[in-house]
C-alpha positions as CSV (number, residue, x, y, z in Angstrom):
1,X,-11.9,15.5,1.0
2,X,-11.0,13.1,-2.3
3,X,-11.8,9.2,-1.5
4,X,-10.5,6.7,-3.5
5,X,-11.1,2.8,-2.5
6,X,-10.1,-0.2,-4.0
7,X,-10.3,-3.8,-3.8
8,X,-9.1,-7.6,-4.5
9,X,-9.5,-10.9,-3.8
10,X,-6.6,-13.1,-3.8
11,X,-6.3,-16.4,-4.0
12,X,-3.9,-17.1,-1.6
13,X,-3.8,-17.0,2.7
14,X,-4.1,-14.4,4.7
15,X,-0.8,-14.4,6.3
16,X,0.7,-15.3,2.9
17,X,-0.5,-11.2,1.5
18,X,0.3,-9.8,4.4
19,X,3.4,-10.8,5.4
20,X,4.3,-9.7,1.3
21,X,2.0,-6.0,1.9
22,X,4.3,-5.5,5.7
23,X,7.4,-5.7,4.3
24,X,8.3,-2.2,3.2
25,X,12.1,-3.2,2.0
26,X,10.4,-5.7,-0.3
27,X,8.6,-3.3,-2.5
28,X,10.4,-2.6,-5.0
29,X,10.4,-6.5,-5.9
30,X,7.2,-6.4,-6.8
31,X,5.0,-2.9,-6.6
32,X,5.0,-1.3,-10.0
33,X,5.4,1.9,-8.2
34,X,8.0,1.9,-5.6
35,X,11.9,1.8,-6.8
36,X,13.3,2.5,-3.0
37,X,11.5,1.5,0.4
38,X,12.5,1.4,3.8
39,X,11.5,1.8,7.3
40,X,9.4,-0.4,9.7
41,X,5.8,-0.3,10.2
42,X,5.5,0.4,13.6
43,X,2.8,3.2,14.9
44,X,4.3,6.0,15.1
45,X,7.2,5.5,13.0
46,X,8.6,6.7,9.5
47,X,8.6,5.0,6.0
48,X,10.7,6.3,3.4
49,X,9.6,5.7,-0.7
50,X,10.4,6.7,-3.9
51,X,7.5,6.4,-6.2
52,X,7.3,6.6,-9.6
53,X,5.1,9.7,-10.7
54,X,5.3,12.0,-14.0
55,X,8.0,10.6,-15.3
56,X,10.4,10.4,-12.5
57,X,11.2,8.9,-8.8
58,X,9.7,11.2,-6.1
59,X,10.8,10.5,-2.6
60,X,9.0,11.5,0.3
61,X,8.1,9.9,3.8
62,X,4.9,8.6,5.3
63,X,4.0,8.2,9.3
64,X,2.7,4.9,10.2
65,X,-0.6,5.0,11.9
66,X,-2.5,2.1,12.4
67,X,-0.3,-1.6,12.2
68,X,-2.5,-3.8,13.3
69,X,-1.3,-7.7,12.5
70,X,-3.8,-9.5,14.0
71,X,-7.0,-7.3,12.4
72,X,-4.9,-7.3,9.2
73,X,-5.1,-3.6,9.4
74,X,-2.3,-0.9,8.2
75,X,-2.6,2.8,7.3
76,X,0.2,5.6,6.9
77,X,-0.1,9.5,6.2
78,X,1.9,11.5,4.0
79,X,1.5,15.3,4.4
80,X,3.0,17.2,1.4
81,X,4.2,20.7,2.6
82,X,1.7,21.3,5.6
83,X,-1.4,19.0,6.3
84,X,-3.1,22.5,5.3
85,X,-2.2,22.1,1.7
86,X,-2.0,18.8,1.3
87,X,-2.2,15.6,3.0
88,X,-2.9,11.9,2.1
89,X,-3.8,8.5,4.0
90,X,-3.4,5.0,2.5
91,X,-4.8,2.5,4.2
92,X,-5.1,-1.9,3.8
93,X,-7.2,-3.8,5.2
94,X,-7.1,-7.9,4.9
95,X,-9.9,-9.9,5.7
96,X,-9.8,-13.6,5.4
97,X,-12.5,-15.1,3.1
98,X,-11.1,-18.9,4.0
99,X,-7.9,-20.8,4.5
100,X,-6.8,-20.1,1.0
101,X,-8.5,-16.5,-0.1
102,X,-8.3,-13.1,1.1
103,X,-10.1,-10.1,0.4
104,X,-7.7,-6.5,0.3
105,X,-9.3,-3.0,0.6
106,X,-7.5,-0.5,-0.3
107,X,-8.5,3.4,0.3
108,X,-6.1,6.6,-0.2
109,X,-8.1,9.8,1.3
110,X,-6.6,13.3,0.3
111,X,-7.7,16.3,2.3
112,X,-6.0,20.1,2.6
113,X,-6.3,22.7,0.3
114,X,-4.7,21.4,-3.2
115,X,-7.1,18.5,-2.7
116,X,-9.8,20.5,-3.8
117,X,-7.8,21.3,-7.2
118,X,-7.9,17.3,-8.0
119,X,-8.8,16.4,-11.4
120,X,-11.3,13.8,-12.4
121,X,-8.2,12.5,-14.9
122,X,-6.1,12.9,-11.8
123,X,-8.3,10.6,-9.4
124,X,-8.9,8.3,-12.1
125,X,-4.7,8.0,-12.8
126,X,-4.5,7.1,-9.1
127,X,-7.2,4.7,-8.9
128,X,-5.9,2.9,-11.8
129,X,-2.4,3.0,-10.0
130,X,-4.2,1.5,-6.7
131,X,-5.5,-1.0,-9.4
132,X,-2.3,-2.1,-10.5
133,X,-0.3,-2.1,-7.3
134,X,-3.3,-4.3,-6.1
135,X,-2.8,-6.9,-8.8
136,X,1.0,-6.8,-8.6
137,X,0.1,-7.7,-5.1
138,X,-2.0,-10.6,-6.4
139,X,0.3,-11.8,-8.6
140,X,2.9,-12.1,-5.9
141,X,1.2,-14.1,-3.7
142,X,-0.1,-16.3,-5.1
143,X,3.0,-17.3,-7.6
144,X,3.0,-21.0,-5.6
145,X,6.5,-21.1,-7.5
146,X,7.8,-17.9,-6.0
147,X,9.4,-18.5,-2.6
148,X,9.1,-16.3,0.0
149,X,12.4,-14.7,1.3
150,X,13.5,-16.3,4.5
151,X,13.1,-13.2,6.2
152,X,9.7,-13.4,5.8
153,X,8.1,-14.6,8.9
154,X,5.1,-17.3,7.6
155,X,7.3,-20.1,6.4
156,X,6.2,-20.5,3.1
């Protein structure tokens, strides 16, 4: 198993970066990565993406796993032809530091058999992805200019 974790802080509330990391339609406005998203994160449900990888926009879909809004706590899994071959978990966690700062970890795990065949240069692409996407996620919330769509439950 391949382990990859990041982390943040960001100088904004809680509630603020995690209403902006929970809504999966709102991705592509602002994750360097994702051109398409949709879906709901609810346990057990489906996400759809396409990501931008080698060059092109890959779709594929992800299970929820763990949404946990009041732990700040989401994960999903993505198995890439059979869990055996391949099979990756992305999870967030928010913790609060104060009013106005919160602190994101975030961890992809790859297990199955083409896991083994990771790279060094291939780990270290997608940590500097989960780097990016992290500070894109910064950036977002804590633009006090930038308003929050209305659908976007905290008001701001």
């Amino acid at each position: 198993m391949q382990i990859i974790e990041t982390s943040i802080l960001i100088q904004a509330p809680v509630e603020r970066v995690w209403t902006i990391l929970t809504e999966v339609d709102n991705y592509p406005n602002w994750n360097p990565f994702i051109i398409d998203a949709s879906g709901q994160l609810i346990a057990g449900q489906k996400i759809q993406f396409h990501k931008v990888m080698h060059g092109g926009a890959v779709p594929h879909q992800s299970m929820v796993t763990v949404f946990n809004a009041e732990n700040h706590s989401l994960c999903w899994t993505t198995t890439w032809i059979h869990a055996l071959f391949f099979k990756t978990m992305n999870s967030f966690n928010l913790e609060a530091i104060n009013e106005e700062s919160a602190y994101l970890i975030q961890v992809e795990s790859q297990q199955g058999l083409l896991s083994i065949l990771s790279l060094p240069s291939m780990l270290n692409s997608l940590r500097s992805s989960m780097v990016s996407m992290n500070k894109a996620l910064k950036r977002q919330a804590e633009d006090k200019k930038h308003r929050l769509p209305h659908s976007w439950s905290n008001g701001a």
